[in-house]
Backbone as ProteinMPNN parsed JSONL, in Angstrom:
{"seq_chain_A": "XXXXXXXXXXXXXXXXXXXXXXXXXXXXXXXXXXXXXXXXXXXXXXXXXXXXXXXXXXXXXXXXXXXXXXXXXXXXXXXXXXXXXXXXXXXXXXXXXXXXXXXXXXXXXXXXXXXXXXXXXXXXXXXXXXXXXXXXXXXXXXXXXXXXXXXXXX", "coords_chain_A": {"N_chain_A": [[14.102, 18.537, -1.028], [13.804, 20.638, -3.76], [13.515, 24.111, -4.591], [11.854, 24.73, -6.585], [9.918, 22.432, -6.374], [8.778, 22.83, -3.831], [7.09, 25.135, -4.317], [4.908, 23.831, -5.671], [1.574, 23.102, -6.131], [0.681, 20.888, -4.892], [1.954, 20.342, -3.384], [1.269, 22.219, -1.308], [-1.779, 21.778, -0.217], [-3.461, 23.293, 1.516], [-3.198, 25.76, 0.191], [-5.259, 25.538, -2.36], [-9.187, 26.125, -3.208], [-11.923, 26.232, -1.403], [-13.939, 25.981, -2.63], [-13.519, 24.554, -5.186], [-12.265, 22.304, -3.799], [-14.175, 21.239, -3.02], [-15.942, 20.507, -4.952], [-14.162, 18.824, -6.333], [-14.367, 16.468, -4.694], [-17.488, 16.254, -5.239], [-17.191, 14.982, -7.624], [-15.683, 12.693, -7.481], [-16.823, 11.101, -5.661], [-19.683, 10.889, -6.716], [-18.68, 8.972, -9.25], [-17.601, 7.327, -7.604], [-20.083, 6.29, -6.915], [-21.348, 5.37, -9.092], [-19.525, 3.252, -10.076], [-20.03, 1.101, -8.161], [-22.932, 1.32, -8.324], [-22.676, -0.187, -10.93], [-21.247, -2.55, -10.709], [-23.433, -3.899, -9.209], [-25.556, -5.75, -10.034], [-23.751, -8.361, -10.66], [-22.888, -8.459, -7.957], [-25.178, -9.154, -6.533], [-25.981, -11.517, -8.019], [-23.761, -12.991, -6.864], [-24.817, -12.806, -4.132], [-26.746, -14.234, -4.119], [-26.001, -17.102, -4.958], [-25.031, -17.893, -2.535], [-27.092, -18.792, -1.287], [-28.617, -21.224, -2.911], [-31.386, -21.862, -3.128], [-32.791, -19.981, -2.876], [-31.949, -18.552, -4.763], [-32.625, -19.585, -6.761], [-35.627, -19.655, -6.911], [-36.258, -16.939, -6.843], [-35.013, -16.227, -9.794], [-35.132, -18.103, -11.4], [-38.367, -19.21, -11.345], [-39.828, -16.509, -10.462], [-38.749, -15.217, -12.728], [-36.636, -13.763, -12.886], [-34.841, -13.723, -14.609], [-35.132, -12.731, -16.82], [-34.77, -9.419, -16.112], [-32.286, -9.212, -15.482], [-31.39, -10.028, -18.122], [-31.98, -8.281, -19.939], [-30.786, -5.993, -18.548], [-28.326, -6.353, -19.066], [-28.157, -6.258, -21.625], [-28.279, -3.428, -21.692], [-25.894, -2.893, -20.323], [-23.893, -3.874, -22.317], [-24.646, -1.982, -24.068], [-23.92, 0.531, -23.241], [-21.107, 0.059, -22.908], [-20.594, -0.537, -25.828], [-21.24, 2.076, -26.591], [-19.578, 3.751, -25.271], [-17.256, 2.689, -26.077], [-17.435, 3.019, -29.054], [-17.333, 5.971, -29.233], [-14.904, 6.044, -27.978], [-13.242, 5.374, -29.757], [-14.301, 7.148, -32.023], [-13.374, 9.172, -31.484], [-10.055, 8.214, -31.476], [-9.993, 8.377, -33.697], [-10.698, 10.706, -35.075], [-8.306, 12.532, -34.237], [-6.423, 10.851, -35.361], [-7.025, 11.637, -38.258], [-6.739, 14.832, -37.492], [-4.072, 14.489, -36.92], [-2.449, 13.694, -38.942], [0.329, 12.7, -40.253], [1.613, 14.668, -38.757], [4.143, 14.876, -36.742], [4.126, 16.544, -33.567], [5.404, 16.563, -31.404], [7.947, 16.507, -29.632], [11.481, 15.85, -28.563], [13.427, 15.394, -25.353], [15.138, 17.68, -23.947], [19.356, 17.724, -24.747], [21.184, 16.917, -22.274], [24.671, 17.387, -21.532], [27.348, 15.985, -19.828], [28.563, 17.376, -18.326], [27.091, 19.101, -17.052], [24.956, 17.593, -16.002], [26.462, 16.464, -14.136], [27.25, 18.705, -12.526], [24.214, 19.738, -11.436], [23.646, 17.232, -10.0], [26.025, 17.553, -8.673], [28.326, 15.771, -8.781], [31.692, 14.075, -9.391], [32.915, 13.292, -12.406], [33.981, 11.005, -13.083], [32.342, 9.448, -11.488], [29.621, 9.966, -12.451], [30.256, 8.255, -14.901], [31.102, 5.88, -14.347], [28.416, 5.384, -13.403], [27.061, 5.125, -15.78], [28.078, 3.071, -16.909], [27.242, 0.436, -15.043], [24.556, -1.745, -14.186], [22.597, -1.812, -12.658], [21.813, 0.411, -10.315], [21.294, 2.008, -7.249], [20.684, 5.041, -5.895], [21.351, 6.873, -3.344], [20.169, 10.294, -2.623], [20.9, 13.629, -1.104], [19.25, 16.15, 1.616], [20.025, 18.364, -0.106], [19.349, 17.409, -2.562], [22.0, 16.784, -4.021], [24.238, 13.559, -5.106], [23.932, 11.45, -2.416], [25.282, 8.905, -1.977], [25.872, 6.067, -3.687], [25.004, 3.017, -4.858], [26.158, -0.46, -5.759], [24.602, -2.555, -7.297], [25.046, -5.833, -7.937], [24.752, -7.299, -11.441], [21.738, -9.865, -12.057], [22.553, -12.546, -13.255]], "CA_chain_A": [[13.267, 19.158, -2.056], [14.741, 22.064, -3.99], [12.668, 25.428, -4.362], [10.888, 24.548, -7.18], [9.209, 21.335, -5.928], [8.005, 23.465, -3.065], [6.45, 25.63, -4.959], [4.222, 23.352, -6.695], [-0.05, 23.021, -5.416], [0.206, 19.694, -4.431], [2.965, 20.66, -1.799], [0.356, 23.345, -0.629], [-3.294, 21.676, -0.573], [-4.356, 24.139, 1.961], [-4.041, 26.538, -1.265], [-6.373, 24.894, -3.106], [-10.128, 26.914, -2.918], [-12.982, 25.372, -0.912], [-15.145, 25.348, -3.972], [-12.698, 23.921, -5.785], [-12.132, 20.962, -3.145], [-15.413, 20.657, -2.649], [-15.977, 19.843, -6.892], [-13.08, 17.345, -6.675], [-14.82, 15.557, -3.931], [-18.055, 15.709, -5.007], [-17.382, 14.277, -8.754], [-15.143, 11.706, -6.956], [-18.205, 10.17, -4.86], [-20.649, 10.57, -8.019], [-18.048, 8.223, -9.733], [-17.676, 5.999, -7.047], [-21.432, 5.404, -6.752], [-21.446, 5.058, -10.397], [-18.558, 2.63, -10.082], [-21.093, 0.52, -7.06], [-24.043, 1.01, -8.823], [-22.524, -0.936, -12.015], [-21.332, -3.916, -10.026], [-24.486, -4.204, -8.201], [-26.293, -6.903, -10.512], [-22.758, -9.436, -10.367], [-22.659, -8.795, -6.352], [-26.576, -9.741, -6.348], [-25.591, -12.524, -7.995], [-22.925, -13.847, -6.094], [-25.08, -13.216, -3.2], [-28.083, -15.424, -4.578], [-25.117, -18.173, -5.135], [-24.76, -18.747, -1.696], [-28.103, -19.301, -1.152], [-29.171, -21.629, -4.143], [-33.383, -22.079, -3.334], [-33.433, -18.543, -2.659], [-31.616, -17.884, -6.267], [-33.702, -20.585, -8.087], [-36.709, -19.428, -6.502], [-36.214, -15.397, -7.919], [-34.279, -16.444, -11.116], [-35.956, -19.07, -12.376], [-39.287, -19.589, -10.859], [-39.856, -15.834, -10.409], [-38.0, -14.747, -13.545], [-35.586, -12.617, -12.463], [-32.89, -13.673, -15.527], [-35.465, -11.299, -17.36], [-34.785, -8.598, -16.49], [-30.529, -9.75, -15.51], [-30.77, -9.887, -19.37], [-32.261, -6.751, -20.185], [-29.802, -5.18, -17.823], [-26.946, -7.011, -19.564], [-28.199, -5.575, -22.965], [-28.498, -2.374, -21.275], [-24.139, -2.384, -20.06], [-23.702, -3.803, -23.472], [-25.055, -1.161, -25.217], [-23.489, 1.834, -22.883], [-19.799, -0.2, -23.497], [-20.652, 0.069, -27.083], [-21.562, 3.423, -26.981], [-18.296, 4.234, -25.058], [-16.091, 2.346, -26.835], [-17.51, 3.87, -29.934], [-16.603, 7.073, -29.138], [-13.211, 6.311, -27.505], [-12.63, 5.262, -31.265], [-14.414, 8.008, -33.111], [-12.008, 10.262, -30.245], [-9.048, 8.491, -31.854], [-9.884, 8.428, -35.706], [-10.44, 12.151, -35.07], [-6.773, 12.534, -33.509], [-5.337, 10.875, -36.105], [-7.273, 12.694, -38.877], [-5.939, 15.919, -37.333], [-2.475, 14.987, -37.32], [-1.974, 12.88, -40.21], [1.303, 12.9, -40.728], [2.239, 15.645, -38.419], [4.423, 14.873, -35.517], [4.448, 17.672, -32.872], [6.111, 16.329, -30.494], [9.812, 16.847, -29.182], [12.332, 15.023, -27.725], [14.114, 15.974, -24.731], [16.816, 18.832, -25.037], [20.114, 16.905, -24.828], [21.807, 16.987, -21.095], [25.498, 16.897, -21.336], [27.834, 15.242, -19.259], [29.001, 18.252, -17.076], [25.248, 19.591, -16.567], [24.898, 16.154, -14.939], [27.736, 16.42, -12.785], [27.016, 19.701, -11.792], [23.039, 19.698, -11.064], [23.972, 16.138, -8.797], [27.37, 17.485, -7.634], [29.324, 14.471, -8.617], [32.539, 14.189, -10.2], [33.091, 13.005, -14.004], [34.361, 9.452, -12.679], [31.264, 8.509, -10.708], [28.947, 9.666, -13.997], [31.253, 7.193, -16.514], [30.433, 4.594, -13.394], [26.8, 5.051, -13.083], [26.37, 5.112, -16.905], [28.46, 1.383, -17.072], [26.189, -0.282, -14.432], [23.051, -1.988, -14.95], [21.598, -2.091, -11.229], [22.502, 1.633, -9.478], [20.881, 2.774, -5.945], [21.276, 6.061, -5.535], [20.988, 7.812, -2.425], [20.11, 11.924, -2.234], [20.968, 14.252, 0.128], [18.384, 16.77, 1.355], [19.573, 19.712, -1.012], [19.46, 17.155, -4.199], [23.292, 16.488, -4.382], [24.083, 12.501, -4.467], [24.844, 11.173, -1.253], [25.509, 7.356, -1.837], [26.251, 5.268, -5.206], [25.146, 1.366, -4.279], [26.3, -0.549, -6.874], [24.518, -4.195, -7.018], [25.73, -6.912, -8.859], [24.09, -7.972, -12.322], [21.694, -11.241, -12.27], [21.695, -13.337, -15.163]], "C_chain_A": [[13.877, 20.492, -2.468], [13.417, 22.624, -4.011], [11.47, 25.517, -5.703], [9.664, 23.945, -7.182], [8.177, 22.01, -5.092], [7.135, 24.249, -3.293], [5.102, 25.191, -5.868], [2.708, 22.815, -5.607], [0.023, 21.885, -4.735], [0.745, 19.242, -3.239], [2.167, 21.574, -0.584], [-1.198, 23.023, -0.562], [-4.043, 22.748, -0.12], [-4.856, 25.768, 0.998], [-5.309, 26.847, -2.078], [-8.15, 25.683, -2.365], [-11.603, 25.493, -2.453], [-13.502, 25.016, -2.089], [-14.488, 24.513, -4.929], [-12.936, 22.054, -5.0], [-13.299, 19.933, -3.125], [-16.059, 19.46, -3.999], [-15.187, 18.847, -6.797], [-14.207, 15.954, -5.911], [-16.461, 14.899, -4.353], [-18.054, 14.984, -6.534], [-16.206, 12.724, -8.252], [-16.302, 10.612, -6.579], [-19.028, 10.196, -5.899], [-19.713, 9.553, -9.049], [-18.062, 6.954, -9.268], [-19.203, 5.149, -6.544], [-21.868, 4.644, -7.919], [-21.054, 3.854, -10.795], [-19.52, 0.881, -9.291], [-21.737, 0.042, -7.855], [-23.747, -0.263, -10.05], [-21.995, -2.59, -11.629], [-22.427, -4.178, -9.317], [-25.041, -5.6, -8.917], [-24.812, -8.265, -10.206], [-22.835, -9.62, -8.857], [-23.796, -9.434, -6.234], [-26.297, -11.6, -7.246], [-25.01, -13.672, -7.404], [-23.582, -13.88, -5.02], [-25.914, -14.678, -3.124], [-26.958, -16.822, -4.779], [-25.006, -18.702, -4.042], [-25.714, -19.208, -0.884], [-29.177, -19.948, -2.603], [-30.662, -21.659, -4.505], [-33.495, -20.455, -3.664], [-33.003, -18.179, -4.418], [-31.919, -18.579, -7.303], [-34.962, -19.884, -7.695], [-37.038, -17.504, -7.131], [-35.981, -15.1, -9.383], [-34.795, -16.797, -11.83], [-37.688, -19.188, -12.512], [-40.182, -18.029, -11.405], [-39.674, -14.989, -11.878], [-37.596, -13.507, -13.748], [-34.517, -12.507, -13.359], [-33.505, -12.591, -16.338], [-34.731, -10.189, -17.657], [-33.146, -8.398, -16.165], [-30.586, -9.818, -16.769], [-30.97, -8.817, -19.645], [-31.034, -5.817, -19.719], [-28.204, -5.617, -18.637], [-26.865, -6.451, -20.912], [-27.948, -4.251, -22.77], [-26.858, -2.116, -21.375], [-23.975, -2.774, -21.424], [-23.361, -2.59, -24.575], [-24.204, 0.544, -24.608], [-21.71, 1.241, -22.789], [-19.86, 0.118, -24.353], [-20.031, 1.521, -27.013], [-20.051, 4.272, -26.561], [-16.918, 3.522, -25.803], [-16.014, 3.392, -28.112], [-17.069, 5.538, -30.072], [-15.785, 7.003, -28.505], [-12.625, 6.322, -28.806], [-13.006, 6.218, -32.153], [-13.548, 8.936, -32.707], [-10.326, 9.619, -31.172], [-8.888, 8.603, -33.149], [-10.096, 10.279, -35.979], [-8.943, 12.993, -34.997], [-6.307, 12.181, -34.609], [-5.917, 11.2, -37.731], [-6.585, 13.734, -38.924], [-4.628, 15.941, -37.221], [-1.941, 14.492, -37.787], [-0.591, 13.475, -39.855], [2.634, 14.239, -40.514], [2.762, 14.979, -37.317], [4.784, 16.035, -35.092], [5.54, 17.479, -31.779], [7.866, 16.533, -30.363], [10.234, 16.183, -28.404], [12.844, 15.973, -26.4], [15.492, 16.509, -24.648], [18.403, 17.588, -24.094], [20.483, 17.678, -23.419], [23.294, 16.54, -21.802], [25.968, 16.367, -20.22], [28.022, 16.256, -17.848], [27.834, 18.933, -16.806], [25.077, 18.272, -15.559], [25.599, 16.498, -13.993], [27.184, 17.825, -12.044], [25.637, 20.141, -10.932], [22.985, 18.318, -9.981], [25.512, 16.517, -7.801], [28.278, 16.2, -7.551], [30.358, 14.274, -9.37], [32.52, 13.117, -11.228], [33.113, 11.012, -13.822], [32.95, 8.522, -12.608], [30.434, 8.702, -11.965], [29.309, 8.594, -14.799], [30.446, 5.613, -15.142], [29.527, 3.939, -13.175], [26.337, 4.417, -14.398], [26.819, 3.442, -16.978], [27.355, 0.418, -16.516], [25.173, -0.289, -14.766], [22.015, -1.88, -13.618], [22.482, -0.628, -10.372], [21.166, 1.398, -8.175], [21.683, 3.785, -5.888], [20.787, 6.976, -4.348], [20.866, 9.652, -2.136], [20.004, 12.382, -1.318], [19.599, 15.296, 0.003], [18.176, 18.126, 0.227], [20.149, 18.605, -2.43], [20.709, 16.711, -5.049], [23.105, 14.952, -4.032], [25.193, 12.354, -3.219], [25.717, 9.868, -0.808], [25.627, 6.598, -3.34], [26.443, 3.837, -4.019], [25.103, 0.863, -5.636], [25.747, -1.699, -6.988], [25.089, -5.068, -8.161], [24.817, -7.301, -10.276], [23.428, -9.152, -12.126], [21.439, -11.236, -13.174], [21.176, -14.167, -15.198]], "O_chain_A": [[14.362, 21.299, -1.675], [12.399, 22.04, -3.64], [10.467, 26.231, -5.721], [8.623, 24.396, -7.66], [6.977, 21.937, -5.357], [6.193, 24.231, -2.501], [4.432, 25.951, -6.568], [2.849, 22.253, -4.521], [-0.736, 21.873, -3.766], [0.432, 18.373, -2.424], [2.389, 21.605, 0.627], [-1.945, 23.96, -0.84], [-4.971, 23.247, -0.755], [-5.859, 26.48, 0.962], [-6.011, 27.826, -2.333], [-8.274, 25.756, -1.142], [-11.986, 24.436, -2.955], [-13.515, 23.865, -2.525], [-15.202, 23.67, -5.474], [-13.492, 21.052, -5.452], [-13.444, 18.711, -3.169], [-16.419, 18.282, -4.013], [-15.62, 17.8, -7.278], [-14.632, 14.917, -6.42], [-16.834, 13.754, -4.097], [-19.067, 14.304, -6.693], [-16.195, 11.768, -9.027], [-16.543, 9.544, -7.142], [-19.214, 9.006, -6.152], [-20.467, 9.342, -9.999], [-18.317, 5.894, -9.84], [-19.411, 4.032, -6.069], [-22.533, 3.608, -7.903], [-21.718, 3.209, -11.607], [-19.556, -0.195, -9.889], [-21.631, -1.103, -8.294], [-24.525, -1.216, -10.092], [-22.36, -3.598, -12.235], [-22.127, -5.062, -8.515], [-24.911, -6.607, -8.22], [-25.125, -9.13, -9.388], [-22.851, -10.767, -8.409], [-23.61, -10.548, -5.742], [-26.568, -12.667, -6.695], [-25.406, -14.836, -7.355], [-23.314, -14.915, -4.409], [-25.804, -15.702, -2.449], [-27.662, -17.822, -4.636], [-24.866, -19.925, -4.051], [-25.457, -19.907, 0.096], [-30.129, -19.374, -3.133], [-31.154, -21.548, -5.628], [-34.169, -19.911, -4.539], [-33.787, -17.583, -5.157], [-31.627, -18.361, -8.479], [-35.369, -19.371, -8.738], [-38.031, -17.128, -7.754], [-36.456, -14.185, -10.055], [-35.092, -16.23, -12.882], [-38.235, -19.246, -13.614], [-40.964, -18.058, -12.355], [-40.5, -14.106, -12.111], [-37.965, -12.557, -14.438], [-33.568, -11.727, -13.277], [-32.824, -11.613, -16.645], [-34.206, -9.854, -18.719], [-32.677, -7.356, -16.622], [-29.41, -9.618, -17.075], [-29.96, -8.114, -19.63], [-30.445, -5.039, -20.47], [-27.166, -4.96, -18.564], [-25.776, -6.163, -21.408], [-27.335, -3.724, -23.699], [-26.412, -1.352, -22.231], [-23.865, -1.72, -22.05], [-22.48, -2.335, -25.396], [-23.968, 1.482, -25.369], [-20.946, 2.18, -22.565], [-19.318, 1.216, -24.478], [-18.908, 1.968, -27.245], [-19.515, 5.141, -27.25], [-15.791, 3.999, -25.932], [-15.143, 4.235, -28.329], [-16.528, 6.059, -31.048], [-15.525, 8.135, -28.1], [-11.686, 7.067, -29.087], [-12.272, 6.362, -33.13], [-12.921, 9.559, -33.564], [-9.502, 10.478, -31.487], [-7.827, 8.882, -33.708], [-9.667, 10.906, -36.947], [-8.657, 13.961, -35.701], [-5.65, 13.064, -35.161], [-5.04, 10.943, -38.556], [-5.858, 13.974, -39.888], [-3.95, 16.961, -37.338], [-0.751, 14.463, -37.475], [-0.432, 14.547, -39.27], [3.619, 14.642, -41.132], [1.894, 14.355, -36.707], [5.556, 16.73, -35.752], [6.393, 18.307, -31.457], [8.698, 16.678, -31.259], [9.547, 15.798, -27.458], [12.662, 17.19, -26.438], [16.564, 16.066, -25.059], [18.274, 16.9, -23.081], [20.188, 18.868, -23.305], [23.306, 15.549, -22.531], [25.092, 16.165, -19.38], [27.716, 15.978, -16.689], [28.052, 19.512, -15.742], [25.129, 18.336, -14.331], [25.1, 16.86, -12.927], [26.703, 17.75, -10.913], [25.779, 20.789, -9.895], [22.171, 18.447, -9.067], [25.932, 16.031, -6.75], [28.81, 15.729, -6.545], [29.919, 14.273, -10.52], [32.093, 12.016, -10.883], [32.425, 10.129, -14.333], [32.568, 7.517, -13.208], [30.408, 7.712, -12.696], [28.401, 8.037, -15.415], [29.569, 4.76, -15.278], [29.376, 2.749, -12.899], [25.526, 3.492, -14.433], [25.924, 2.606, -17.095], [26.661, -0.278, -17.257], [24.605, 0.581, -15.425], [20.787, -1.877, -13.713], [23.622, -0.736, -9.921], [20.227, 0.623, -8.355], [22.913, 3.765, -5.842], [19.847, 7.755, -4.507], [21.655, 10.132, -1.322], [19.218, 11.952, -0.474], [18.953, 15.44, -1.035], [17.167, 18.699, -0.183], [21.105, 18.894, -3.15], [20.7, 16.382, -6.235], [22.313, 14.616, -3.153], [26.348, 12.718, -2.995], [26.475, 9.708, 0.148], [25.001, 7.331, -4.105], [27.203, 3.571, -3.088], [24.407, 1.335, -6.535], [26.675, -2.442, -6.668], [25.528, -4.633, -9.226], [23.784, -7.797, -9.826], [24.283, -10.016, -11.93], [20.685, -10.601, -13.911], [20.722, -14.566, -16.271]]}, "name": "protein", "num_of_chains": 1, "seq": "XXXXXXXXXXXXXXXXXXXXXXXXXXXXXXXXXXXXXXXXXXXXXXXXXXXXXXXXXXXXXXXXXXXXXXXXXXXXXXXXXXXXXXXXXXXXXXXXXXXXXXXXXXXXXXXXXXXXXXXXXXXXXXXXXXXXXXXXXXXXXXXXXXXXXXXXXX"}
């Protein structure tokens, strides 16, 4: 890892502020109950499947598809609602940037920047760039340590 890598939060959790951690964790678990809660009617289902009287006898008899439809209109209507605004989210987006691209390419790397940021001479670059299947092995300070070259399948 060079000195930059190390440097970066995710190398350091113990950084990271209780209250902070604490927020990650607890909108994590309010997600994943969320996540539960919304499969719950299909699992109730499948349970009632493997007992058929018991899931004629609530379903049908009982009428339990009731309110299994209601509930079905219900996710319906909160897909809708999220779809709908994933799409009013991108007709907004591309409103605002009609016809603008912001974006940028990446600044051009020459040949000897390569060589020099891997430590490898000119040869092995022209080598790597030919091949279609590389393995490359790195040493711990980021220089390569290995060039595996495999064979093409066609």
């Amino acid at each position: 890892m060079d000195d930059k890598s190390r440097e970066l939060i995710i190398n350091h959790p113990e950084l990271v502020r209780p209250g902070q951690r604490l927020t990650a964790m607890g909108i994590t678990l309010f997600f994943w109950a969320v996540l539960l809660y919304l499969w719950q009617p299909l699992l109730s289902l499948v349970a009632w499947g493997f007992n058929i009287r018991l899931f004629y006898n609530h379903m049908i008899v009982l009428g339990g598809y009731h309110a299994f439809v209601e509930l079905l209109k219900f996710y319906a209507m909160v897909v809708a609602v999220l779809g709908g605004g994933l799409i009013l989210w991108a007709r907004i987006n591309q409103w605002r940037f009609r016809g603008r691209d912001r974006r940028q390419g990446s600044p051009y790397t020459d040949s000897a920047a390569l060589c020099a940021a891997f430590q490898m001479v000119p040869e092995q670059l022209e080598q790597v760039r030919g091949s279609a299947n590389v393995r490359v092995t790195l040493a711990e300070d980021g220089s390569v340590a290995q060039l595996h070259f495999q064979k093409d399948v066609e």
